[in-house]
C-alpha positions in Angstrom: 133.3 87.6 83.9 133.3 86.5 87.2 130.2 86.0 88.6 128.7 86.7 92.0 128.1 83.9 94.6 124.7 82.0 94.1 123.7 83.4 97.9 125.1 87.4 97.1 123.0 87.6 93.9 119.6 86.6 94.9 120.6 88.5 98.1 121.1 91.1 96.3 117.5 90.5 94.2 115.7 90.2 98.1 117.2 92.9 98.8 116.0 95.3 95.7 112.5 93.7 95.6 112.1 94.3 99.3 113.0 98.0 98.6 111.3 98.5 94.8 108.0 96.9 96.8 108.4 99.9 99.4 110.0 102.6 98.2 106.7 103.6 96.3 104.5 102.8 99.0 104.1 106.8 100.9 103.8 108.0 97.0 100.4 106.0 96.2 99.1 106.2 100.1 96.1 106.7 98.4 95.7 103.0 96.9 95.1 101.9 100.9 94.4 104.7 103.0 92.1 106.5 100.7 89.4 107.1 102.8 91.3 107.8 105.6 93.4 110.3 103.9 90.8 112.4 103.4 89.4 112.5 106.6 92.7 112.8 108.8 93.7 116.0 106.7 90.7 116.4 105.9 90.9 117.0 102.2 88.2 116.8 99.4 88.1 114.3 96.5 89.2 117.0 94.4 92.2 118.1 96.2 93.8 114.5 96.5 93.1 114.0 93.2 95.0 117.2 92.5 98.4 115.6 93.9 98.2 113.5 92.1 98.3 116.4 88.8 101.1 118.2 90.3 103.2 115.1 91.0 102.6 113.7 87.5 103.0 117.2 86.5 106.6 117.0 88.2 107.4 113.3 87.1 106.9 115.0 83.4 109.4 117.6 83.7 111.9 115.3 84.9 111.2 112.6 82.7 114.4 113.1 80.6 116.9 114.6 82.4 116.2 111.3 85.1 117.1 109.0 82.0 120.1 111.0 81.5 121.1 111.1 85.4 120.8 107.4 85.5 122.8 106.4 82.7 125.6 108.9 84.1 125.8 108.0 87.9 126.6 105.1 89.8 123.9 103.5 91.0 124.6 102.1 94.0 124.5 105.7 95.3 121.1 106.7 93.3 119.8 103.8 94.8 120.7 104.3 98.4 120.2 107.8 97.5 116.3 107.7 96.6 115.6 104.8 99.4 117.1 106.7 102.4 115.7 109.8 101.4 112.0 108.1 101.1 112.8 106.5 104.6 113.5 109.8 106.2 110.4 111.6 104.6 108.3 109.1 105.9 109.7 109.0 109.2 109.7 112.5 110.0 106.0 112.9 108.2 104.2 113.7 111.7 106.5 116.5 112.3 105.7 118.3 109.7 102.6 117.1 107.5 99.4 118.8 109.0 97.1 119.7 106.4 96.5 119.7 102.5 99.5 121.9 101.8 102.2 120.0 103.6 100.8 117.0 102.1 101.2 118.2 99.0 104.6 119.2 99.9 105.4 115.5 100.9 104.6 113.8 97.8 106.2 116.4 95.3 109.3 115.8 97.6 108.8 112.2 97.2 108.8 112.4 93.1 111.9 114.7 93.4 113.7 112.1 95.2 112.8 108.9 92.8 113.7 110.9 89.1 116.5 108.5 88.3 115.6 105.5 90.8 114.1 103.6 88.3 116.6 103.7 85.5 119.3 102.7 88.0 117.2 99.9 89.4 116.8 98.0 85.7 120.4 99.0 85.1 121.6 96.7 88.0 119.0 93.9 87.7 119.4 93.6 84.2 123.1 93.0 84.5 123.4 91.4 88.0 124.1 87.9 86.1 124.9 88.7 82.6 122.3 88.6 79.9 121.8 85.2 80.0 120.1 85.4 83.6 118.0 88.7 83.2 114.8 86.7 82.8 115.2 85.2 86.3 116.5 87.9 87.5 113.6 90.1 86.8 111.7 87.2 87.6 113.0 87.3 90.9 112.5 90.7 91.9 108.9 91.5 90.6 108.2 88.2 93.1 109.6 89.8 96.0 108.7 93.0 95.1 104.8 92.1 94.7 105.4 90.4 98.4 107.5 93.4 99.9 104.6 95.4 98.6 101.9 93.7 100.0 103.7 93.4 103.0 105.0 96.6 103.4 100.7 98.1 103.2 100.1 95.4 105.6 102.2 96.5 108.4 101.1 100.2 108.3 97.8 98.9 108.0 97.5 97.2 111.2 99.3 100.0 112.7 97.0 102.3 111.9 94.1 100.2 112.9 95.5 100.0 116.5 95.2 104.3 116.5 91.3 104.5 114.4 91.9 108.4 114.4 93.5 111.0 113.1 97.1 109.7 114.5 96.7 106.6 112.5 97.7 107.5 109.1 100.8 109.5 110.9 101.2 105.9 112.5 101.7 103.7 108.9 103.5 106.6 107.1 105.8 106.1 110.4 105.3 102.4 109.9 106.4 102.5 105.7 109.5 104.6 106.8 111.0 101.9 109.0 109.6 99.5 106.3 112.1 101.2 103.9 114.7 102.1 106.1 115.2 98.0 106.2 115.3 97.8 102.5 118.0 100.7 102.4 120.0 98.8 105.6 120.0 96.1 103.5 120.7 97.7 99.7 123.7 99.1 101.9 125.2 96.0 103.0 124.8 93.8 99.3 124.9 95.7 96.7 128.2 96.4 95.1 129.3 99.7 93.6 130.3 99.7 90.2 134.4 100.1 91.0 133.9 96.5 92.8 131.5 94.7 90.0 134.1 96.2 87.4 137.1 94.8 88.7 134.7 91.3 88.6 134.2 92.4 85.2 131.0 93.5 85.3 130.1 96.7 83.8 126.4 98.3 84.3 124.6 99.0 81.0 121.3 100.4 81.1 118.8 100.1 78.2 119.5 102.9 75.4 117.9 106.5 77.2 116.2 108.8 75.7 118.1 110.3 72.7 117.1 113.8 71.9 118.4 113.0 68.4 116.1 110.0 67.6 112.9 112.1 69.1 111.9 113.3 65.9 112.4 109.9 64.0 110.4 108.1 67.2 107.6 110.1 66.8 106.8 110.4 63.1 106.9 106.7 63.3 102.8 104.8 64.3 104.2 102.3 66.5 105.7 104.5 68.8 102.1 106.3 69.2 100.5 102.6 69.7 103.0 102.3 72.3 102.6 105.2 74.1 98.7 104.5 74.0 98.8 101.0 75.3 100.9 102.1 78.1 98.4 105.1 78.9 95.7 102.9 79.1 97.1 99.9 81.3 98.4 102.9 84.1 95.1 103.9 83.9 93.7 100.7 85.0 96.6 100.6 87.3 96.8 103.5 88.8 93.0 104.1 89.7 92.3 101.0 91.6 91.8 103.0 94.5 88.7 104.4 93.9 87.5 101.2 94.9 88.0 101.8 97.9 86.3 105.0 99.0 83.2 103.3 97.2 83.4 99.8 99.2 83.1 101.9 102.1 80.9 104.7 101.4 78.6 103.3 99.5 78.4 99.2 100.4 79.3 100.2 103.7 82.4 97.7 104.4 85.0 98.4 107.1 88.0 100.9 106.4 90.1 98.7 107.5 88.7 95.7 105.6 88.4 98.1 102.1 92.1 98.9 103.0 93.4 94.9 102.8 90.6 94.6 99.9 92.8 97.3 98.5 96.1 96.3 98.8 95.1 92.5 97.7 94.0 94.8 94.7 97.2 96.4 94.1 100.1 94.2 95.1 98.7 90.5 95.7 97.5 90.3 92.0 100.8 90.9 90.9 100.9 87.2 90.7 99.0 86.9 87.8 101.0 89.1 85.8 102.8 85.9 84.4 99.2 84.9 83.0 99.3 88.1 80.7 102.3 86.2 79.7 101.2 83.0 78.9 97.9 84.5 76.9 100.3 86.7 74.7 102.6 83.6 74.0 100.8 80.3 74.2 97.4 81.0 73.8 96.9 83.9 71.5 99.9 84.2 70.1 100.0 88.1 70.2 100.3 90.1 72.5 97.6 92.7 70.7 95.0 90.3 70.9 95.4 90.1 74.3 94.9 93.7 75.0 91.8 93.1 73.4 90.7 90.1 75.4 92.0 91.8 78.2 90.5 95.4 78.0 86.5 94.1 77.4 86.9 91.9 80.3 87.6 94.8 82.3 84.9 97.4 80.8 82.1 94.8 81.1 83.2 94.2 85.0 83.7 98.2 85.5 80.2 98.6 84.0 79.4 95.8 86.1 80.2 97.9 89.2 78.6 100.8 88.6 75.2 99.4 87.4 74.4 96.6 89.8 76.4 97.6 93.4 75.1 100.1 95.5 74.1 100.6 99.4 72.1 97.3 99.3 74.9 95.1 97.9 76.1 92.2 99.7 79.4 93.3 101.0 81.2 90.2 100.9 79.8 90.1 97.2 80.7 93.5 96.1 84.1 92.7 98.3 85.0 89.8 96.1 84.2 91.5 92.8 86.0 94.1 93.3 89.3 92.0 93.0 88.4 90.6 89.7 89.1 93.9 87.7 92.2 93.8 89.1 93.2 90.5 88.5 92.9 90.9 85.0 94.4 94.5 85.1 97.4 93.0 86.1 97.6 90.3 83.8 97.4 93.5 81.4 99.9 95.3 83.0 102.4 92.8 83.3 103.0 92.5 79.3 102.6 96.5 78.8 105.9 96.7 77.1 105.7 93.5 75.4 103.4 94.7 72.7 106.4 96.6 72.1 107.3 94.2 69.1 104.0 94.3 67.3 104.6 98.2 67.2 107.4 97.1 65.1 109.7 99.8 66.9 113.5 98.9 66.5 116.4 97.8 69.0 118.6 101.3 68.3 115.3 103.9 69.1 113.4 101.3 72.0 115.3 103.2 74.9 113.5 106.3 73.2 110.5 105.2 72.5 109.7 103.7 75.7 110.8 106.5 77.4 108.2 108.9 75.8 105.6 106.5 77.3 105.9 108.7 80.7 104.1 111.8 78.4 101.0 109.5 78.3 101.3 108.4 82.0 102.3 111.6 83.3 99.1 113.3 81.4 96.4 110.7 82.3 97.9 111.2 86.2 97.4 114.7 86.2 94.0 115.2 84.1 91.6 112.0 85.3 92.0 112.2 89.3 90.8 115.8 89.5 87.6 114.9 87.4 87.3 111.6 89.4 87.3 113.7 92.8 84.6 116.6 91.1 82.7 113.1 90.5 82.9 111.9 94.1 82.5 115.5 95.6 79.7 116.4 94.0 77.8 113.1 92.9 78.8 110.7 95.4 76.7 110.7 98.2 73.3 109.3 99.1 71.2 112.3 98.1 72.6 111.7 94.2 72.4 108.2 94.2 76.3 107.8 94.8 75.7 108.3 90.9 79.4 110.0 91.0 81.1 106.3 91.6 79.1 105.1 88.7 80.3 107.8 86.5 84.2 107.3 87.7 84.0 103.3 87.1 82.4 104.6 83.4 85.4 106.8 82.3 87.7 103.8 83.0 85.4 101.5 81.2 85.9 104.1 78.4 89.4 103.7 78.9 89.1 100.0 78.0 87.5 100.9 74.8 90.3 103.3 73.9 92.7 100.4 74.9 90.5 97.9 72.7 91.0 100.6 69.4 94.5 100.9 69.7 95.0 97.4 69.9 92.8 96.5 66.9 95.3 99.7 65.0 98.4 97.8 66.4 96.9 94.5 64.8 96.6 95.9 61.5 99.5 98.1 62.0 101.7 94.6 62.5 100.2 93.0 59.9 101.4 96.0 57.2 104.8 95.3 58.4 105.3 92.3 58.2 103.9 92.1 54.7 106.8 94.6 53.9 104.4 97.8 53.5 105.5 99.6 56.6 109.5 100.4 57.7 110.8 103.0 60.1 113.2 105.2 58.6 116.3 105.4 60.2 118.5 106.9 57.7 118.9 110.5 59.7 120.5 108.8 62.6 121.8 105.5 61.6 125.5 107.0 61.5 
């Protein structure tokens, strides 16, 4: 194999973590621009968190068939593909986003565009230097791509503080398309297609996709439902950060602007302590199970925290500060979601599979807590309830955590079983 130039392949990484950090940013606007979301279109709880249903809803459906599309295509062009077409969605969003249905409109376009992104995007990574340099390769790009991210919320953010109306959120949708239009410039100029890495010798292998003929094996088997639950859990934590927001402002009373950074320090700035989840699982616990453990009651005694002793009266740099500290640990959870992988005792030949049947857990927990969250807010967050419906939202996650902490305590005794030889996949209908 003949390898790529030291400067082309962490060009190359720059130039993917600049775009993975942005190319997601118009699809969770919500995470910064929560609160001004809803008033600008002026949408209820409810209805935003019912984008969120149909887009999971979507992101379901093509679940598969994107596997299969990004094991068959080149992926240079998926790539450039998913990025320019994000770009131009965000670029021409004051044109023709409105109101609630165009909105919705925009970010079901947005999941069409991204199906097979994703599988395309570990495909290159994880081969960009041979397998002996995929740990700092992925290393790498989640750096930049926590940065890009940050970074890429930052910019629209300021933008849209300069507007403070209804204009402003057109402003840093505006502000993420040129964002992303960069990234795709850039994917455009250093990333090689697959006819010029192969006549280097390198050929693009993606993890094993979903096999339709391993399905049935995968899911008689108890790892692959400990899998699928640990995963459910951790987007959970993950994805519903941004109710955070809404209640920072609302209900402490701090600046949308300053919930917005708050937010996006939330998100993409505690990314850096993903390689703590890391170091817990490997060094210090020894397992990655135990962890989830550690990890999940941190996070339902801090949610319960939240909802029992912040309200209207709360010191906001306080409540400000605290708000971070679910999210550290979230993302020290997050970042070893797929490690727990081998204590599910799920092998090499079905992984591609069972990880892949992860997205059923994500895609239902994305369309079936938002909408309750927003019936929450709409109708028990304000000051003549007691802003009670925050409290309730921050419960359900905590509940979450709980969940989290049972499946990991069934993975523990699950690992246990095999490794004393009392528990074996069986492989024999699709070994040959």
């Amino acid at each position: 194999m003949q390898k790529q130039s030291t400067f082309r392949k962490y060009a190359v990484l720059v130039s993917l973590g600049i775009m993975g950090g942005t190319i997601y940013t118009t699809s969770y606007l919500r995470l910064a621009f929560y609160t001004q979301l809803i008033d600008s279109l002026r949408m209820t709880n409810v209805q935003l968190g019912l984008v969120s249903t149909i887009t999971n809803a979507i992101s379901f459906i093509i679940a598969i068939p994107g596997s299969f599309l990004a094991d068959k295509l080149e992926a240079k062009r998926v790539i450039l593909f998913s990025c320019g077409s994000i770009s131009l969605l965000a670029l021409l969003f004051p044109l023709y986003v409105h109101g609630y249905p165009s909105y919705v409109f925009f970010q079901c376009a947005n999941t069409l565009v991204i199906g097979a992104y994703w599988g395309c995007l570990m495909k290159y990574i994880n081969n960009l230097g041979g397998e002996e340099e995929a740990g700092n390769s992925f290393g790498t790009y989640y750096l930049i791509n926590g940065l890009s991210g940050a970074l890429g919320n930052f910019i629209p953010l300021w933008a849209q503080a300069q507007f403070g109306d209804e204009s402003g959120v057109n402003v840093a949708v505006v502000s993420m398309g040129i964002v992303t239009t960069v990234a795709t410039v850039l994917v455009l100029i250093f990333l090689e297609d697959e006819k010029q890495l192969a006549a280097r010798g390198i050929y693009l292998k993606g993890d094993e996709p979903i096999q339709i003929k391993h399905i049935v094996t995968v899911l008689k088997w108890p790892g692959t439902w400990m899998l699928i639950l640990a995963y459910t859990s951790t987007i959970v934590l993950y994805e519903n950060m941004s109710y955070m927001a809404p209640f920072l402002t609302n209900v402490v009373g701090i600046d949308e602007n300053l919930s917005s950074t708050l937010a996006i320090v939330r998100q993409y700035c505690t990314l850096v302590l993903s390689p703590l989840g890391g170091y817990m699982c490997d060094k210090v616990l020894k397992a990655t199970y135990k962890w989830y453990i550690m990890a999940f009651a941190i996070v339902a005694v801090l949610y319960v925290g939240l909802g029992l002793f912040f309200g209207p009266n709360s010191n906001p740099i306080i409540a400000g500060i605290y708000s971070v500290l679910p999210a550290g640990v979230s993302m020290a959870l997050y970042g070893v979601t797929y490690s727990i992988i081998r204590e599910c005792h799920i092998p090499a030949m079905v992984t591609g599979t069972a990880s892949g049947l992860t997205a059923i857990g994500g895609a239902i927990q994305g369309m079936i807590l938002p909408p309750i969250f927003g019936t929450c807010l709409d109708n028990y967050g304000d000051a003549v309830h007691g802003f009670a419906g925050y409290s309730y939202v921050f419960y359900i996650i905590a509940g979450v955590c709980v969940l989290g902490i049972l499946n990991a305590m069934w993975v523990g005794s699950h690992h246990k079983k095999c490794l004393a030889g009392k528990r074996k996949m069986d492989l024999s209908g699709i070994e040959n």
